[in-house]
N, C-alpha and C positions, 0 to 999 in steps of 0.2 A: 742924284735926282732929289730934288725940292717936294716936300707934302707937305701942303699946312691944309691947318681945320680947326675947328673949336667944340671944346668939349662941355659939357653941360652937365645940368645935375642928374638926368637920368643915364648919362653916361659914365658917371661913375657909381651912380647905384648899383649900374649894370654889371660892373665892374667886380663891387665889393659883392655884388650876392652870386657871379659865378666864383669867385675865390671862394667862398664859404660856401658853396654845394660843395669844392671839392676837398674839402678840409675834414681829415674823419675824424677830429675832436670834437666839430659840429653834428658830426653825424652820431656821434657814441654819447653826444650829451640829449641830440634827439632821441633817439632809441630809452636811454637813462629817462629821460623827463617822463617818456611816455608809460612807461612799465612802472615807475613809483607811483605816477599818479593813476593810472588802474586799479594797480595794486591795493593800492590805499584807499580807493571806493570799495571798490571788491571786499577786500576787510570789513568793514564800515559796515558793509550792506552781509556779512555774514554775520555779524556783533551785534544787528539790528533785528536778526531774523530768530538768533541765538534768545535775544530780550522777548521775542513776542510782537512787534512791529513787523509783518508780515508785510501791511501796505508800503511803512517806507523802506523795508531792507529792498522791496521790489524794484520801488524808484532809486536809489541807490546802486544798484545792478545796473538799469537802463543809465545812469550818468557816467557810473564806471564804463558799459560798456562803447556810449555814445563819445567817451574822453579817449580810450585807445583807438576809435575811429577818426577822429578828429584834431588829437593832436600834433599828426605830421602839417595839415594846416595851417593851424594855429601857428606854432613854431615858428614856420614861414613867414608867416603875418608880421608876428614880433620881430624877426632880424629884419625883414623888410622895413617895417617903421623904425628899427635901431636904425638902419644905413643912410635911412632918409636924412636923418636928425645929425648921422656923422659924417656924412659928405657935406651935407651943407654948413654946420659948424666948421668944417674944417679946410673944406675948399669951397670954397662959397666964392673969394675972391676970384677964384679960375674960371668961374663959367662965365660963359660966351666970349673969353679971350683967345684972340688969335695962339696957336701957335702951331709949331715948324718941325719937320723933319726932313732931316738932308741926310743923304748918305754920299759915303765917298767909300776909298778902296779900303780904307782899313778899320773906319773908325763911322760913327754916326754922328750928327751935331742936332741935338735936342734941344729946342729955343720955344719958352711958354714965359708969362708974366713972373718966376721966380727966377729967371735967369735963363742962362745957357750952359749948355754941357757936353763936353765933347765926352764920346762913350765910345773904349774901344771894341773892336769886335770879338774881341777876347775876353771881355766882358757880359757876352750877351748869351743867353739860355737857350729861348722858346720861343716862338711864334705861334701863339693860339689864334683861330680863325671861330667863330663865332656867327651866329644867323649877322648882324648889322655892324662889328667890330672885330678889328685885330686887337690882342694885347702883346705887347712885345716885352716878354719877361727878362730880367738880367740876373745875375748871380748873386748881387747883392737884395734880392728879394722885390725890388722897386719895379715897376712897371709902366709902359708909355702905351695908353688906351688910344685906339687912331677906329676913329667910327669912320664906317666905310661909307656914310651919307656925302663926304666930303669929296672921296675919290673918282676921279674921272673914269678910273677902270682900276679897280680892287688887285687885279693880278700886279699889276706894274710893281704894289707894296711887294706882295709874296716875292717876286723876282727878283728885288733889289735885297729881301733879305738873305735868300736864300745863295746870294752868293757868298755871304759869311760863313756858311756853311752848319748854320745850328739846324735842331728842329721844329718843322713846321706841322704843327696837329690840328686836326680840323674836326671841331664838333657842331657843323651847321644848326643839329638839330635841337640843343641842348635851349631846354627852356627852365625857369625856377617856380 
């Protein structure tokens, strides 16, 4: 069976910021970021109060405590606007180019503006399902993003992978 569709730049934003929610390096570096820089108000504002500055160890407090509220935000923001910057440096070329997924009995054939690729099925991982895309994970870490905007009917993908026999995980609800 034949899919083709084109992929754009917030489809691989989309891409790169569910990889990185599930990534716990990002997560352990959120949690890190957030607790030094409390911590180091917090300080700050006990050094402040320790001196006789009562008013700013006060306000001090309130930005320590307003920056542990707020840092998971934040965070977001900034790998957000990282992805932005590194999808489009880096696949900039790809967007709005066709390209193609065929499946056959053993092997897949993956055809976008860097070429083609026959992939065999013994190669391939996962199948995540997402609110608006598939991503179809392989062993070698790479990934083939299929936005389901393109698809006449979304299950026909699932069915055709799933006679490869990998796994198909579905987190409809997951948002960043």
């Amino acid at each position: 069976m034949l899919f083709t569709f084109k992929i754009e730049q917030n489809d691989f934003l989309t891409f790169q910021l569910y990889t990185v929610s599930k990534s716990t390096n990002v997560v352990k570096t959120r949690l890190r970021g957030r607790i030094l820089t409390s911590v180091a108000g917090l300080l700050l504002s006990i050094n402040l109060f320790v001196t006789g500055s009562s008013i700013a160890a006060t306000i001090m407090l309130g930005i320590a405590i307003g920056t542990y509220a707020l840092y998971p935000k934040y965070h977001k923001w900034r790998l957000k606007k990282h992805f932005e910057k590194y999808s489009k440096k880096n696949y900039g070329t790809h967007f709005g180019q066709e390209e193609s997924l065929e499946t056959h009995t053993d092997y897949l054939v993956s055809k976008n503006i860097s070429g083609e690729g026959k992939i065999d099925k013994s190669e391939l991982e996962a199948l995540t399902e997402i609110g608006d895309y598939f991503f179809l994970k392989m062993k070698n870490g790479s990934s083939i993003i299929i936005p389901k905007r393109f698809l006449k009917n979304p299950s026909d993908i699932e069915n055709e992978i799933r006679k490869y026999g990998i796994v198909h995980s579905k987190e409809l609800d997951w948002e960043y």
